[in-house]
N, C-alpha and C positions, 0 to 999 in steps of 0.2 A: 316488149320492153327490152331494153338493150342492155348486157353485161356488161358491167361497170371495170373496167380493168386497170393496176396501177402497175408500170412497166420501171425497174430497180435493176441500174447497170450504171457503171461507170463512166462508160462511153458513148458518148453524145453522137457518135456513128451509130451506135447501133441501138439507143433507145428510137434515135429519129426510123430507122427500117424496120425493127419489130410495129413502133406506132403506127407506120405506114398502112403495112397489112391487116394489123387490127382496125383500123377505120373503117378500113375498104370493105370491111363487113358489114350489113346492116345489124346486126345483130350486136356488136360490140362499139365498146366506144372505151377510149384511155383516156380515165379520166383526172391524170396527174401522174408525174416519172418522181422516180427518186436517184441521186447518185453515189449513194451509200445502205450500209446496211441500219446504222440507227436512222438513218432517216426514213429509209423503209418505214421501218417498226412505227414512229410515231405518224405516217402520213396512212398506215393502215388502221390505227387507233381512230384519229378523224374524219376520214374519209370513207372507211367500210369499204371497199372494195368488195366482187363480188368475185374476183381472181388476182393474184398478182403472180407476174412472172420477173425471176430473179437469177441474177447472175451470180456466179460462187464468189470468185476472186473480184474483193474492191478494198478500201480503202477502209480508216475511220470502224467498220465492222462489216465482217465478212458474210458471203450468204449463208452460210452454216448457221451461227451465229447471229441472224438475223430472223431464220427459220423456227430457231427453236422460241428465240422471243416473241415472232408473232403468235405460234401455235401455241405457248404459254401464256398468253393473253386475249387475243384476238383472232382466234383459228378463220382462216381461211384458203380455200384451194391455194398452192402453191406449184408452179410450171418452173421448175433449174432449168437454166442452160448452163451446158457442160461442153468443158472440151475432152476432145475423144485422146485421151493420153492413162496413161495408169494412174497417174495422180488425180487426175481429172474424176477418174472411175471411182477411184475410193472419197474423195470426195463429196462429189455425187451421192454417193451413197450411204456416207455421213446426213446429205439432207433429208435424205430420205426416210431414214430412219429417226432424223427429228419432226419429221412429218411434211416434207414437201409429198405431193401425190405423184408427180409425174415430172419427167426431166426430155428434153431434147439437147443435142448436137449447138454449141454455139455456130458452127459453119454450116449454114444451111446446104451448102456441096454436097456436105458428107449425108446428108438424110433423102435427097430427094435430085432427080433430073434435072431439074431445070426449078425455077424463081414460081411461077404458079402452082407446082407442084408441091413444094416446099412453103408456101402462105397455105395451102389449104389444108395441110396436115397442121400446123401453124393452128390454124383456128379453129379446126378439129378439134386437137387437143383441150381447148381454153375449154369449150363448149362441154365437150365432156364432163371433167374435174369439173366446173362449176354445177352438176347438178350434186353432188358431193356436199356443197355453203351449206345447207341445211342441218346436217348431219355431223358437223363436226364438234367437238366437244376441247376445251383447253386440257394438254397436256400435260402431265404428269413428268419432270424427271425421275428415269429411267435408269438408274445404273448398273451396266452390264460388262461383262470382261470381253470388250472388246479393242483388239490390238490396234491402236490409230497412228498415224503421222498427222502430222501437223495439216493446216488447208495448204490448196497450193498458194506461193506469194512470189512477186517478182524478182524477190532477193534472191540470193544463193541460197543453202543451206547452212541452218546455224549449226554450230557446236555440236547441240542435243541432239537435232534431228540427224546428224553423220554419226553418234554414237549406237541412237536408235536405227539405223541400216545398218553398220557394223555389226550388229549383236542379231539380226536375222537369222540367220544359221543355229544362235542357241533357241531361239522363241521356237523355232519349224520344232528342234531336237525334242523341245520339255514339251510341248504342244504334242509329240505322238507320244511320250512316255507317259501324259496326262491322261492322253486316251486308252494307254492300257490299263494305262488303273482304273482308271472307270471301269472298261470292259467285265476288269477282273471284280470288279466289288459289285456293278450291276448283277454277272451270273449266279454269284454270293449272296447278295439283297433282293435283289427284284424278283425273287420267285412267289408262287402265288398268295395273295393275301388280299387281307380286309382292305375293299378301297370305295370310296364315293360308288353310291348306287348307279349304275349308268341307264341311260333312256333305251339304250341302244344293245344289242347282241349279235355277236356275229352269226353270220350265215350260213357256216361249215364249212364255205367252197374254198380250197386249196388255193395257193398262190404261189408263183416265181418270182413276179417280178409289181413294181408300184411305179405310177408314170403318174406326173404332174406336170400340167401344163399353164401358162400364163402367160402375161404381157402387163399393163397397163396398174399399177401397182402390185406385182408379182416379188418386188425383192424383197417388201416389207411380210407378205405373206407368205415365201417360201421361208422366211429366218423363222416367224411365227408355228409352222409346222414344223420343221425340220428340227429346229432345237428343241423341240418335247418329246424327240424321239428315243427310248431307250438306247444304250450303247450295244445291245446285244439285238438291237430290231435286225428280223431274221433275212429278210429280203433286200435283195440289191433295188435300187431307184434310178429311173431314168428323169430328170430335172427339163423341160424346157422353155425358155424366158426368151421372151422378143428382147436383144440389147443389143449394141454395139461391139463386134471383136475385141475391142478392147479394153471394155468392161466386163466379160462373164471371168477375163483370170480372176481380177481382183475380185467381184463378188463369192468365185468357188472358194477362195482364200481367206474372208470373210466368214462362210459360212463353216467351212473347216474349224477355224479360230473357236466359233461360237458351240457348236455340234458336238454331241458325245460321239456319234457316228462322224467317219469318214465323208470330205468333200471332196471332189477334184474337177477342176476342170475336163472333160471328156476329150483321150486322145484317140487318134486311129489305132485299134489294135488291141485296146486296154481291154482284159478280161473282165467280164459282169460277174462280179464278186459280191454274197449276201453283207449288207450292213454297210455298202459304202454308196454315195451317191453322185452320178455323173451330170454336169452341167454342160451342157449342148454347147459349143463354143460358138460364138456371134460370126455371123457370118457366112458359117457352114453350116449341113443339114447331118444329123445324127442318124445312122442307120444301126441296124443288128445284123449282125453274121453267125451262122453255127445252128444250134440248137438251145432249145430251155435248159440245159441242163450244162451247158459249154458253148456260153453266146459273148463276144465279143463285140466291142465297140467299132464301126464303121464310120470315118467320117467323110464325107464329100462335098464339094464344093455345091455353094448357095445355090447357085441354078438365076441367068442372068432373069428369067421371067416369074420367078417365084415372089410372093409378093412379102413372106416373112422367111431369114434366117437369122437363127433357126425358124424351123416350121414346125407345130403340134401335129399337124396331120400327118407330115411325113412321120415321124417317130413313133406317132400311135398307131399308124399304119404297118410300121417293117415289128412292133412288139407282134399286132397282130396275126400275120406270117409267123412268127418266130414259137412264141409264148402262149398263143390260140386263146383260149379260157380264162388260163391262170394269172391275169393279172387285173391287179386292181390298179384305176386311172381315173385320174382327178383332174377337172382344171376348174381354175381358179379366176380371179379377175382378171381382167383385160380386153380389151378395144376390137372390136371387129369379133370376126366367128370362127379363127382358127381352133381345129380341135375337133371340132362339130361330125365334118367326115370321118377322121380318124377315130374318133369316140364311136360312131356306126360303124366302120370296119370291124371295131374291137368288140363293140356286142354281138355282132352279128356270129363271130366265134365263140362265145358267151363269153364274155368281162364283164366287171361289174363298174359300173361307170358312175360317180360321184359330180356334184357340180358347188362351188362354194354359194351361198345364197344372195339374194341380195341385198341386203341389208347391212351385210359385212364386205361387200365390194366397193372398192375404188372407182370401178367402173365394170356395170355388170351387163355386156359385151358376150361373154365368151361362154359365162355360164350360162347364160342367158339361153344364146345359140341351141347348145345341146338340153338344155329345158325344156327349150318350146317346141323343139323336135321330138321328145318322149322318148332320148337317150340313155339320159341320168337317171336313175333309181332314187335319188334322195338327193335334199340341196339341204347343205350342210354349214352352219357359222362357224367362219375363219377359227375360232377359238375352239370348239370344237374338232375340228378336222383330225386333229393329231391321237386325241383320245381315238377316235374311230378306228381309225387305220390301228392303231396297237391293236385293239379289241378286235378286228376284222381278220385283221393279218398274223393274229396271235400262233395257228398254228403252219403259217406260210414254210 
């Protein structure tokens, strides 16, 4: 039976080239465009779609915008395309967090070789996220303190949104003086006490360092982990997510904003400091340098034959080397089986290797990998995870 697909862009170039490749599937079939975002909404109301893929910037109502009203009524997979600009990023990742599953590159250039290379990730994609329709549930608004601009639009910049870049510089300032206070009332408050019984206990084993790895719904479930983290969690993090160079600043920025603990973007050189967390930069591949006890950030170029940068294996590899035992390494959902070797590198010096379950994946890909290999010690729901790792790495 063929996936029913509804294709929501503005430009009639390029609904005709996505439709293209989606035909040319036996598997797929489009069956109806839209060139807005309320139109979206109501042609996925009567038509059920069994994916829609959606562009951000349109007309009449935007894909953001569009996102949260179908997952507010008629949840279904949702594929952005995005352009690779910061604005783009944080956009993008506005839908994501209203519940699109997965985003690609509006210039197919930028993702792939050549034109077949780039239709078959294409329907890759669709195929995946559509086993997800089952599974989805109407969305709740969510209101969370997170620092936004506006979507992108064709216009210039209004007014508001040159006041809101202006004042940048106070948001960075109050945003780390927020997190001292946190620090300071978490070391005050969070000492031990009566809390929900847990299923779970830790294991005794010492820790340096916490490594996560994902791709293919990885930004909605790094925010999900990351922000339940105390501000005094004891261990540095090494973060790595399959994205675009020019989406991991704005999502470290993102996660910073949201997080009692430290984000940053990961540069070459930066000291591995307990309590703050580095996000692998798009593009390039994250090494370690030094020792567990005075290990620094290494960064290097992608590698033109490597098929992810970043890559989970490299970085779970060079903790390996570095941090032997002492780390605890998670990965999470996403596409394909990066991870998998790297996760063996890491047990084989004993780590203790985590996998998110399936039931709570996006696309369960990665967990999968090191599951079915007899890696992971325990597969663990997304909601979850964060309670673990405190309780695990309590005496890291």
């Amino acid at each position: 039976m063929q996936l029913k697909v509804l294709v929501v862009d503005d430009s009639s170039f390029f609904r005709r080239r996505v439709t293209e490749i989606i035909d040319a599937d036996a598997g797929l079939k489009v069956i109806d465009s839209a060139v807005n975002g309320k139109e979206a909404v109501e042609k996925v109301r009567t038509l059920k779609p069994d994916v829609v893929t959606m562009d951000i910037e349109m007309p009449v109502m935007n894909g953001i915008e569009a996102v949260k009203a179908i997952m507010g009524a008629n949840p279904v997979p949702i594929l952005m395309f995005s352009s690779l600009t910061h604005e783009g990023a944080k956009a993008t990742l506005d839908a994501l967090e209203a519940g699109a599953l997965d985003f690609l590159p509006k210039k197919f250039e930028d993702i792939a070789r050549d034109r077949k290379e780039a239709s078959n990730l294409l329907v890759q994609r669709i195929k995946e996220i559509a086993r997800r329709r089952f599974g989805l549930r109407p969305m709740k608004a969510q209101p969370k303190p997170v620092t936004r601009t506006s979507s992108p639009v064709r216009n210039s910049l209004s007014s508001t949104q040159q006041a809101v870049r202006s004042a940048t510089s106070a948001l960075e300032k109050a945003n780390a003086e927020r997190k001292q206070r946190a620090a300071a009332m978490t070391a005050q408050t969070e000492q031990p006490r009566s809390r929900p019984v847990s299923r779970s206990r830790a294991s005794g084993k010492s820790y340096k360092l916490l490594a996560i790895g994902t791709s293919t719904g990885g930004p909605v479930a790094l925010q999900s982990v990351l922000t339940n983290l105390p501000a005094n969690y004891p261990l540095p993090i090494l973060l790595i997510q399959h994205m675009p160079a020019a989406f991991t600043g704005a999502f470290a920025q993102r996660l910073n904003t949201l997080c009692k603990i430290n984000v940053k973007e990961a540069a070459n050189g930066d000291a591995i400091k307990p309590g703050c967390a580095y996000l692998a930069p798009g593009g390039k591949q994250m090494m370690i340098e030094g020792n567990a006890s005075s290990g620094r950030i290494k960064i290097i170029d992608g590698g033109e034959k490597m098929n992810y940068k970043p890559c989970v294996d490299v970085t779970f590899g060079a903790a390996a080397k570095v941090y032997g035992s002492e780390v605890l390494a998670i990965v999470l959902t996403g596409m394909g089986a990066d991870g998998r070797d790297g996760a063996r590198m890491l047990k084989t010096h004993g780590a203790k290797i985590w996998a998110q379950d399936e039931a709570s994946c996006v696309v369960y890909g990665m967990p999968q990998a090191v599951a079915s290999a007899g890696i992971s010690e325990d597969s663990i729901a997304l909601d979850d995870i964060a309670e673990r790792i405190v309780i695990e790495t309590a005496n890291g």
